[in-house]
VMD Tcl script that draws the C-alpha trace (Angstrom):
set ca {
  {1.81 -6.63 -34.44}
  {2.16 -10.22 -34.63}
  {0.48 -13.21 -36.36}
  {-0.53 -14.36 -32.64}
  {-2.20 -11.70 -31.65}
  {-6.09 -11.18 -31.43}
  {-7.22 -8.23 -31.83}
  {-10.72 -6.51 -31.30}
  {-10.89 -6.33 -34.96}
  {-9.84 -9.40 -36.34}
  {-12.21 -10.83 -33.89}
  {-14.79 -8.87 -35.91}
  {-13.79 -9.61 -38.55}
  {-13.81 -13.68 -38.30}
  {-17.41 -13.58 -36.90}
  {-18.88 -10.60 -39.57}
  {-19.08 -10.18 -43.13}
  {-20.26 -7.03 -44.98}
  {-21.81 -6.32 -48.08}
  {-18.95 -5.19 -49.28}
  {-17.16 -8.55 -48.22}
  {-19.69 -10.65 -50.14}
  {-18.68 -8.25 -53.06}
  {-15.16 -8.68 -53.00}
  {-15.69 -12.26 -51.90}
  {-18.08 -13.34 -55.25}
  {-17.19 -10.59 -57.49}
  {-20.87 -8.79 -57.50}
  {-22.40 -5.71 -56.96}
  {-24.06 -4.50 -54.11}
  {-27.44 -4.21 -55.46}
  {-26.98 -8.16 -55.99}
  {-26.64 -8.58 -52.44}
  {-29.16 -6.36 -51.53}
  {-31.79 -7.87 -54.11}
  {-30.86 -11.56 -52.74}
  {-31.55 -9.98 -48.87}
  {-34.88 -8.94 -50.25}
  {-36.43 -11.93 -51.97}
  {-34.87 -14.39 -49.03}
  {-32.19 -15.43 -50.57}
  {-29.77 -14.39 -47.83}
  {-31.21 -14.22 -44.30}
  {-31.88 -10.57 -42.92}
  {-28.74 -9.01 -42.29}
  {-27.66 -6.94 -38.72}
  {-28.60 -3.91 -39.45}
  {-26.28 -0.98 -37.64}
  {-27.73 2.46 -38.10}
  {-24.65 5.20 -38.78}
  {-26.40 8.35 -39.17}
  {-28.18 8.48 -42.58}
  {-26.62 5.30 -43.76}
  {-26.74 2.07 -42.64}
  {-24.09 -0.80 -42.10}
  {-25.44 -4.36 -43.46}
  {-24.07 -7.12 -41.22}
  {-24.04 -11.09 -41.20}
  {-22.69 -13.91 -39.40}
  {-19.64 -15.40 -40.96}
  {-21.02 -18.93 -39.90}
  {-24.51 -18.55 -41.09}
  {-23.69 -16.89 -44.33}
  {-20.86 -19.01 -45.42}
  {-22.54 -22.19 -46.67}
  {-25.10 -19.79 -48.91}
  {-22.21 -18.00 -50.10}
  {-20.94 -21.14 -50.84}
  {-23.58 -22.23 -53.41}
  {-23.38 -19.02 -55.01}
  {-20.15 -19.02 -55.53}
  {-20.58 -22.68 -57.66}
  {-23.43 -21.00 -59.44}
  {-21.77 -17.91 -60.51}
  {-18.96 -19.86 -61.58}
  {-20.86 -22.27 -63.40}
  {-22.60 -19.37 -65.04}
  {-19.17 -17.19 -65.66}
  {-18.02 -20.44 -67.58}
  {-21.03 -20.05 -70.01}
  {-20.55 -16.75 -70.83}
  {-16.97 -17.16 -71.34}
  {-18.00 -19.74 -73.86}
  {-20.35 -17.62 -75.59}
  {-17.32 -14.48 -76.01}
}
mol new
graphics top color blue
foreach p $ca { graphics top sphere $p radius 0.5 }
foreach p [lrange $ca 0 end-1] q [lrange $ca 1 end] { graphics top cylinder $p $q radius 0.2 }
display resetview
């Protein structure tokens, strides 16, 4: 496959994010994610039901200036910590 061509996925993939991309992304867990969802931190996710799980979706664009700012404050707070080792 080559660089130039779009697939259905990476289409997907530009527009969503999943929990487990804001994991990987900021380094927490997914209950972080999930607590942040519930107290309006994050704005309510697409929520796809699979059978007895369900898969937590957001919109690249929306999401990324929020998971901007978290990013500074985890890092700012990572940095403190680091001091205190």
């Amino acid at each position: 496959m080559s660089e130039e061509e779009i697939t259905p996925q990476s289409q997907f993939d530009e527009k969503y994010i999943t929990i487990g991309g804001i994991c990987a992304t900021l380094l927490i867990s997914r209950g972080c994610v999930l607590l942040a969802t519930r107290k309006g931190r994050l704005p309510p996710p697409i929520v796809v039901p699979m059978g007895a799980n369900e898969l937590h979706l957001w919109e690249r664009s929306k999401l990324a200036p929020i998971m901007e700012d978290w990013r500074v404050r985890l890092s700012k707070r990572r940095r403190i910590a680091e001091h205190f080792e």
